[in-house]
C-alpha positions as CSV (number, residue, x, y, z in Angstrom):
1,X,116.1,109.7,46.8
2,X,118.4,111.0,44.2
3,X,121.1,112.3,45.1
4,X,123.0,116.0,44.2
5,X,126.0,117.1,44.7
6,X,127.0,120.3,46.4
7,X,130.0,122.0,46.7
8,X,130.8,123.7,49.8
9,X,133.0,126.4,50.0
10,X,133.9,127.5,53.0
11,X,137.1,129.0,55.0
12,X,137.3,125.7,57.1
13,X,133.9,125.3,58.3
14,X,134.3,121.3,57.3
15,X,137.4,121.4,60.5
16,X,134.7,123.3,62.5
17,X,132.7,121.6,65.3
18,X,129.1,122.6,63.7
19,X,130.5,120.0,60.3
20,X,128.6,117.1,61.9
21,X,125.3,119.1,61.6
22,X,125.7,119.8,58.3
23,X,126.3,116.6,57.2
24,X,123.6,115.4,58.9
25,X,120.7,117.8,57.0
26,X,122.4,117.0,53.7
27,X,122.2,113.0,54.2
28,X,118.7,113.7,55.0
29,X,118.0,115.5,52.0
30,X,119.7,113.6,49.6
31,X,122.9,116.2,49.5
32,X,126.3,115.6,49.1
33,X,128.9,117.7,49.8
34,X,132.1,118.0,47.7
35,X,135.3,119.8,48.9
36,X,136.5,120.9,45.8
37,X,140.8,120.0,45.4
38,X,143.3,122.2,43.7
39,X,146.9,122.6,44.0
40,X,148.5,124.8,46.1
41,X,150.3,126.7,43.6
42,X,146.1,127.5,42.6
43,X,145.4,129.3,45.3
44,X,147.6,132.3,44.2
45,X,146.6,132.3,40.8
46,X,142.8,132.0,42.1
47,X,143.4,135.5,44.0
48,X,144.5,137.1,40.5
49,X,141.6,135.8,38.4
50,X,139.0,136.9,41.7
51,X,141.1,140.2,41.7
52,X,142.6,140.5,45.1
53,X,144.0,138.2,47.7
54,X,143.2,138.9,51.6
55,X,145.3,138.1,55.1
56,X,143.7,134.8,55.7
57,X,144.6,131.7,54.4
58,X,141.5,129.7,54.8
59,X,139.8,132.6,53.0
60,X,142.5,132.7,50.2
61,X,141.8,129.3,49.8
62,X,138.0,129.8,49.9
63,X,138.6,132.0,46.8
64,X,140.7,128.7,45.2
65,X,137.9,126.2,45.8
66,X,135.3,128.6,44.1
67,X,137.7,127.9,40.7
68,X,138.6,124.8,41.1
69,X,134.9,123.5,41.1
70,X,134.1,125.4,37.7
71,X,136.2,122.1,36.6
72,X,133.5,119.2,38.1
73,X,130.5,119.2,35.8
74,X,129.1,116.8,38.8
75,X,128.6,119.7,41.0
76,X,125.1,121.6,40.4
77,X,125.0,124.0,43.2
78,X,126.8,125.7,46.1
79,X,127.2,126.5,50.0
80,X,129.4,129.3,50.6
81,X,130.6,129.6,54.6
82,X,132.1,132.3,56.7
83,X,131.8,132.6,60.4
84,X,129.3,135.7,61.3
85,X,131.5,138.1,62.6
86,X,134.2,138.2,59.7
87,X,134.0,141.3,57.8
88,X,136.7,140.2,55.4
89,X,135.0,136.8,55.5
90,X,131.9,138.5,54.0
91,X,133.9,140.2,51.3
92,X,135.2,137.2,50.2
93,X,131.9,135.9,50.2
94,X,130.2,138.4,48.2
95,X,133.4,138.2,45.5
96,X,132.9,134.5,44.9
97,X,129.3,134.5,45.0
98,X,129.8,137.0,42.3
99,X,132.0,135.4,40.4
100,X,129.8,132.0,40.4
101,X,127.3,133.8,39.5
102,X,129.3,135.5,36.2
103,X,130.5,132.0,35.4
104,X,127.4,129.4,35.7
105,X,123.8,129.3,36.2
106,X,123.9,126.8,39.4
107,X,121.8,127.9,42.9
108,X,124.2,129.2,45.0
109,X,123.0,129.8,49.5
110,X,125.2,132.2,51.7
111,X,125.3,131.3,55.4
112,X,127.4,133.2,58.2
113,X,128.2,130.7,60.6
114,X,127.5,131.0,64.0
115,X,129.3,128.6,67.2
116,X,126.1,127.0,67.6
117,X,123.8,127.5,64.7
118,X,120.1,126.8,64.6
119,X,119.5,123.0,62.9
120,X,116.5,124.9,61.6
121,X,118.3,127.6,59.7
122,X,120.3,125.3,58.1
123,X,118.0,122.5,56.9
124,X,115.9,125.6,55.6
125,X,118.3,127.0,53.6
126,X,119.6,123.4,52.2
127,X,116.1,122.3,51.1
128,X,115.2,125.1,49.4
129,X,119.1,124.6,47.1
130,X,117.9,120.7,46.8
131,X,114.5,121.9,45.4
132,X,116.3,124.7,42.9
133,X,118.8,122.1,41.5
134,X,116.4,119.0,41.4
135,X,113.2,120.7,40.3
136,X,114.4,123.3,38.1
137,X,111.9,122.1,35.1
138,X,109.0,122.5,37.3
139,X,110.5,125.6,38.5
140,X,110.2,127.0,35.0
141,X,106.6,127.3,34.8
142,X,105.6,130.9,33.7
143,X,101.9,130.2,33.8
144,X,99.1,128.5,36.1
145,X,96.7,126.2,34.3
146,X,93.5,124.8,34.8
147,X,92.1,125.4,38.5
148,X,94.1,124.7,41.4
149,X,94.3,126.0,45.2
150,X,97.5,127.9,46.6
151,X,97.8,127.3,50.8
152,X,100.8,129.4,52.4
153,X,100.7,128.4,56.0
154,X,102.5,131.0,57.3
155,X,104.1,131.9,60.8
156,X,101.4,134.6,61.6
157,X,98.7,134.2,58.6
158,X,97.6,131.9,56.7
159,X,96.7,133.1,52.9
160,X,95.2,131.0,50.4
161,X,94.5,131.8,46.7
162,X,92.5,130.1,44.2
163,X,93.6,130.6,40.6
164,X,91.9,129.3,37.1
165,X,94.0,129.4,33.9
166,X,96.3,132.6,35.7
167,X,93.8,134.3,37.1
168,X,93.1,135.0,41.0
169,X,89.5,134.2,40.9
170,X,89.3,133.8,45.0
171,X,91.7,134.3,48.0
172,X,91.0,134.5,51.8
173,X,94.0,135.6,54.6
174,X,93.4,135.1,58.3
175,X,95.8,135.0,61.3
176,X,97.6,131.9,62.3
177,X,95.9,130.3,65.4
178,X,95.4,126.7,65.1
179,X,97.0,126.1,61.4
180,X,94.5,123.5,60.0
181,X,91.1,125.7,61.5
182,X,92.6,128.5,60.1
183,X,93.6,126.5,56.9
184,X,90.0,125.7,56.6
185,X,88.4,128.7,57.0
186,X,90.7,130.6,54.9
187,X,90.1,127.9,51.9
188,X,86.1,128.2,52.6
189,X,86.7,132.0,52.2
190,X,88.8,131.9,49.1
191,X,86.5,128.8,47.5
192,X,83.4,131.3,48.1
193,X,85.0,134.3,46.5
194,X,85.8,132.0,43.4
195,X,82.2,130.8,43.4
196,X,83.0,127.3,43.0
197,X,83.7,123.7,45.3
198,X,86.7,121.9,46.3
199,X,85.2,119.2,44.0
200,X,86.4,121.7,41.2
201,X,89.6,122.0,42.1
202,X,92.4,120.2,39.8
203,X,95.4,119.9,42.8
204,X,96.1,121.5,46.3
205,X,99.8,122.7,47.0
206,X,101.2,124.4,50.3
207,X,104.2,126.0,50.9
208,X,105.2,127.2,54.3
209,X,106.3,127.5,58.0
210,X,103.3,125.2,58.7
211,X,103.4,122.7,55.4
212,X,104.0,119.5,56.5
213,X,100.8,119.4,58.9
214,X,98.7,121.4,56.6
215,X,99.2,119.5,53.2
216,X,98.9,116.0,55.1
217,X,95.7,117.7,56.2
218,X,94.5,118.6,52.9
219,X,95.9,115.9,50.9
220,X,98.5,118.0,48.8
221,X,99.6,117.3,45.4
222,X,102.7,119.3,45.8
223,X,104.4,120.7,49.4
224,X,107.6,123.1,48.8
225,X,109.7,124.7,50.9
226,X,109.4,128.7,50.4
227,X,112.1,130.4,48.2
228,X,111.6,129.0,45.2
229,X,107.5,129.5,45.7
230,X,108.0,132.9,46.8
231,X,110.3,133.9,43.9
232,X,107.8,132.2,41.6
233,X,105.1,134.0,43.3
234,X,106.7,137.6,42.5
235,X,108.1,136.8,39.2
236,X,104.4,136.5,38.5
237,X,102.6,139.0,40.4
238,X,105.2,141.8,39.3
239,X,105.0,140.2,35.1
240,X,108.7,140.0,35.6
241,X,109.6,136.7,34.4
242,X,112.7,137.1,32.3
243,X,116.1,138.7,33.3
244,X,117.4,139.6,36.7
245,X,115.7,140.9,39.9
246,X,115.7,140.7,43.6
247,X,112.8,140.0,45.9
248,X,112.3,141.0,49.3
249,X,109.8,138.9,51.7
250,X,109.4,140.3,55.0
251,X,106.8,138.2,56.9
252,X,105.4,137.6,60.1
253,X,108.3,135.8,61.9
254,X,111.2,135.9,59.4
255,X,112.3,137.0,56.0
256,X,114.0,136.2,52.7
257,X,116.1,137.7,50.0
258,X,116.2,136.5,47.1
259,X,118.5,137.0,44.0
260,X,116.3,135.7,40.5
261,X,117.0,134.9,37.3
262,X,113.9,134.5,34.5
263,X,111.4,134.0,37.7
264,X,114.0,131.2,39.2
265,X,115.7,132.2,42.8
266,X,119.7,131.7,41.7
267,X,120.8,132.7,45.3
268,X,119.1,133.7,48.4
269,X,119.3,134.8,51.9
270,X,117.6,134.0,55.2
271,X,116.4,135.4,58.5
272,X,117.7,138.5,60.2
273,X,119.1,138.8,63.7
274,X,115.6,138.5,66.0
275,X,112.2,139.3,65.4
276,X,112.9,143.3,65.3
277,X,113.3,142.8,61.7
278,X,109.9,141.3,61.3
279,X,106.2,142.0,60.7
280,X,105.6,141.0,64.0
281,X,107.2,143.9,65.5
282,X,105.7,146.3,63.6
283,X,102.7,144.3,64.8
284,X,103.6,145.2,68.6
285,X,104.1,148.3,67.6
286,X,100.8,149.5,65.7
287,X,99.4,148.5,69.4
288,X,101.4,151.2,71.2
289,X,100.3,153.9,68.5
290,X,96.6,152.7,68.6
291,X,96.8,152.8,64.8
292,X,95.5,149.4,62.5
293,X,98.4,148.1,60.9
294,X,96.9,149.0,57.6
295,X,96.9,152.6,58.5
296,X,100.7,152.0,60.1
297,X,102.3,153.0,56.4
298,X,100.0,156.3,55.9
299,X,100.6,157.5,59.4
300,X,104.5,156.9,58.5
301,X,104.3,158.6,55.4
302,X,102.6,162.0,57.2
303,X,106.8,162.7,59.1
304,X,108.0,165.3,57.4
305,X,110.9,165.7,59.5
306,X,114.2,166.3,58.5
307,X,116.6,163.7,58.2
308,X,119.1,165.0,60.5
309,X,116.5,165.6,63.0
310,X,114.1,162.4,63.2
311,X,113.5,160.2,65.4
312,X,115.0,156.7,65.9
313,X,114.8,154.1,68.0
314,X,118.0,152.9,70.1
315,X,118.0,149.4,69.3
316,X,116.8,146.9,66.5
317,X,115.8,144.3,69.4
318,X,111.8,143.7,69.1
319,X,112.0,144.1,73.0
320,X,114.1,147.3,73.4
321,X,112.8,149.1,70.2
322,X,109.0,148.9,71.7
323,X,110.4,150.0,74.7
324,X,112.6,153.0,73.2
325,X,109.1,153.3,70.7
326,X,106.9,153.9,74.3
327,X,109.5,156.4,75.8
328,X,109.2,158.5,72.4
329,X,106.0,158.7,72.6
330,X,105.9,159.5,76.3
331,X,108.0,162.4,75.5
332,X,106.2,164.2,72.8
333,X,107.4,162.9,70.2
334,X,104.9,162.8,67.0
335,X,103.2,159.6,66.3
336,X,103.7,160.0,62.7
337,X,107.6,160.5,63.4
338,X,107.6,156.9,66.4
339,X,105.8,155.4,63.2
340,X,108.6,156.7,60.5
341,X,110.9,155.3,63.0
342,X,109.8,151.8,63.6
343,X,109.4,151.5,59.7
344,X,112.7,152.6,59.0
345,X,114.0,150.1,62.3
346,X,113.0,147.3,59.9
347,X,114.1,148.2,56.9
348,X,117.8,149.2,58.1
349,X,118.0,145.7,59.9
350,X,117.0,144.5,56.3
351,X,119.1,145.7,55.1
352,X,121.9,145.6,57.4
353,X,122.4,141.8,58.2
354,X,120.7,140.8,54.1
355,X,121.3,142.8,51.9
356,X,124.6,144.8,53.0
357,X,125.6,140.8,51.8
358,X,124.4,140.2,48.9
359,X,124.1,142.5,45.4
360,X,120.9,144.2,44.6
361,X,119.3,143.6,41.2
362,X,116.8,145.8,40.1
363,X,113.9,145.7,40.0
364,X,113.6,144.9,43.6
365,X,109.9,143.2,43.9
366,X,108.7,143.5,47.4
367,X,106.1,141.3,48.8
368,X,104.5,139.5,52.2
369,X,102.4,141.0,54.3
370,X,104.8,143.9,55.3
371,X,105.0,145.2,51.7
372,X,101.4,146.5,52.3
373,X,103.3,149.0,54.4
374,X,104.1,151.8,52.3
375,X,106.2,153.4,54.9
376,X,108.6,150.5,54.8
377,X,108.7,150.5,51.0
378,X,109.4,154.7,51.4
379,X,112.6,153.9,53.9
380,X,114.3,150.5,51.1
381,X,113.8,153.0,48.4
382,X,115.7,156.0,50.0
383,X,118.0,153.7,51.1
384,X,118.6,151.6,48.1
385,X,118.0,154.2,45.5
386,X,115.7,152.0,42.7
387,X,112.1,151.9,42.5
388,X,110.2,149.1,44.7
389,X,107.8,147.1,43.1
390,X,104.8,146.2,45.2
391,X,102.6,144.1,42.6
392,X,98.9,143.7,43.5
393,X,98.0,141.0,45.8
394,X,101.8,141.6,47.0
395,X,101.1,139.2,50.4
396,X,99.9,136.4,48.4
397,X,102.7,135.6,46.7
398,X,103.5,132.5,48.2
399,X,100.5,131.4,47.7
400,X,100.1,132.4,44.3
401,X,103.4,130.7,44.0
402,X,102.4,126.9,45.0
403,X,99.3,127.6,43.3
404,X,101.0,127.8,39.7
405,X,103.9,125.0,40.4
406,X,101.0,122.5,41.5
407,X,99.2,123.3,38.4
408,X,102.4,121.6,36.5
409,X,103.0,118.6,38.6
């Protein structure tokens, strides 16, 4: 496996007791990590070229080590650090991340540090930087060829697309049970939509929470992790495959955003604080309001309350928002107003814990399975200001994704 090298910028995390983990994922993906040198006497003058200097040291320093490593032409990508609850820390964050960003094209991840972080979270977000610097050729593909099969094995569905010469010619999207029955069935689905055989079929490739199982099941040519498919996915959906733009993936169980540059993720974020955030809340939710989740986002849009007197829930946990969803509704309140409410839960976690961290590049390009949800769309556009894009076949972007990266390997 060859190896790339990473610079991580941090405020001390490599002191930290959580350094062994880290080390341990990026050994195991072929990463290493560089601690960028610099005088002493740089840190100061790093605050004046960044614009400002803060009370912490470590973070001062953070703000040094972003400079310094403009100077190693060995480094192709980033890790910026800061524990979670550091508001200056997330500043600082945001400033070099922005100044990387102004000063070279490398894949930069953000990660708020936690005492005792999830090995998951972290091996997540340092595959999909190892994929970004070490595929970026195949990355670059603006166009599907020939006929191949698209498999996102997701956390709650499973979507599959088949595509000939950029065209969806056949999909199918069923729940998640057992992944490889529903793998199968939704490939039958999509293979009979398309009116032709596996036989047919040029190459397989899967992305997704269950991709490992399913593309030894199905004998992938290609198996990638999800932000780069996803991005690739929107950028060609939405016909946006040059300049900037930001895409937001809410799914079943977790969600992404993603910063993009000519249909290539540059710089992404991951998760949310608990499954509030998700589809699969809005899920629990659609049960309480005897409503089908597809109608969720009309009912939503029917509140015509005032802003200063609707409706919201008390809390963004999954558990205690259903809870504070069933009082409301106990109490009178309007279902259309409980269901303005629980969309606007998600989208002010959203954007709370993601995108509060990160810049917003319009267009925003919203897909997964909650993008279908125009009520949710309604509360990122008041609250962001631009436009959202929902292209068509918005939840099969991951899909569509692996479907056009395979078609190049």
């Amino acid at each position: 496996m060859t190896s790339v090298r990473v610079a991580q910028i941090s405020c001390g995390t490599e002191y930290s007791g959580i350094q062994w983990l880290l080390n341990d994922i990026a050994e195991r993906l072929g990463i290493e990590l560089v601690y960028p040198e610099m005088e002493l006497s740089g840190v100061e003058s790093a605050c004046r070229e960044m614009g400002f200097a803060v009370e912490s040291p470590g973070l001062n320093l953070m703000m040094a080590q972003a400079v310094s490593m403009l100077d190693d032409p060995t480094i192709k990508g980033a890790i910026l650090l800061t524990c979670f609850k550091c508001s200056e820390g997330t500043i600082v964050k945001d400033t070099v991340r922005r100044f990387l960003h102004e000063r070279t094209d490398m894949p930069i991840i953000v990660y708020s540090n936690v005492e005792k972080p999830k090995e998951i979270e972290l091996y997540s977000r340092l595959e999909a930087l190892k994929t970004l610097i070490a595929r970026k050729s195949l990355l670059m593909r603006e166009k599907q060829e020939g006929v191949t099969i698209g498999i996102d094995s997701g956390s709650s569905t499973t979507k599959v697309v088949v595509m000939k010469d950029n065209e969806l010619i056949g999909k199918g999207w069923l729940p998640t049970t057992d992944p490889i029955k529903s793998v199968d069935e939704a490939m039958e689905r999509a293979l009979k939509e398309a009116g032709i055989t596996v036989e047919q079929v040029d190459a397989i490739g899967v992305t997704g929470h269950g991709r490992e199982l399913v593309s030894e099941h199905v004998k992938a040519d290609l198996n990638l992790e999800e932000v780069s498919v996803v991005s690739k996915g929107a950028a060609l959906l939405s016909k946006r495959h040059k300049g900037d733009a930001t895409v937001i993936d809410i799914g079943g169980m977790n969600n992404k955003l993603i910063l993009m540059r000519d249909g290539i993720a540059t710089s992404f974020s991951l998760g949310g604080i608990c499954g509030g955030s998700s589809g699969r809340f809005l899920e629990v939710a659609v049960r309480r309001l005897d409503v089908d989740i597809s109608k969720l986002g009309q009912l939503a849009m029917q509140s015509k309350t005032k802003a200063e007197e609707r409706f919201e829930l008390q809390s963004y946990c999954m558990v205690f928002g259903i809870q504070s969803l069933v009082v409301a509704l106990a109490s009178g309140v309007k279902r259309e107003d409980v269901a303005a409410a629980a969309c606007r839960s998600v989208a002010e976690q959203v954007y709370e814990t993601m995108i509060q961290e990160m810049e917003v590049r319009p267009p925003v390009i919203f897909v997964g399975g909650v993008s279908l949800i125009e009520g949710v769309k309604r509360e990122f556009e008041d609250m962001l200001g631009v436009e959202i894009i929902v292209p068509p076949n918005s939840q099969y972007a991951g899909a569509v994704g692996i479907a056009t990266l395979v078609s190049g390997v």
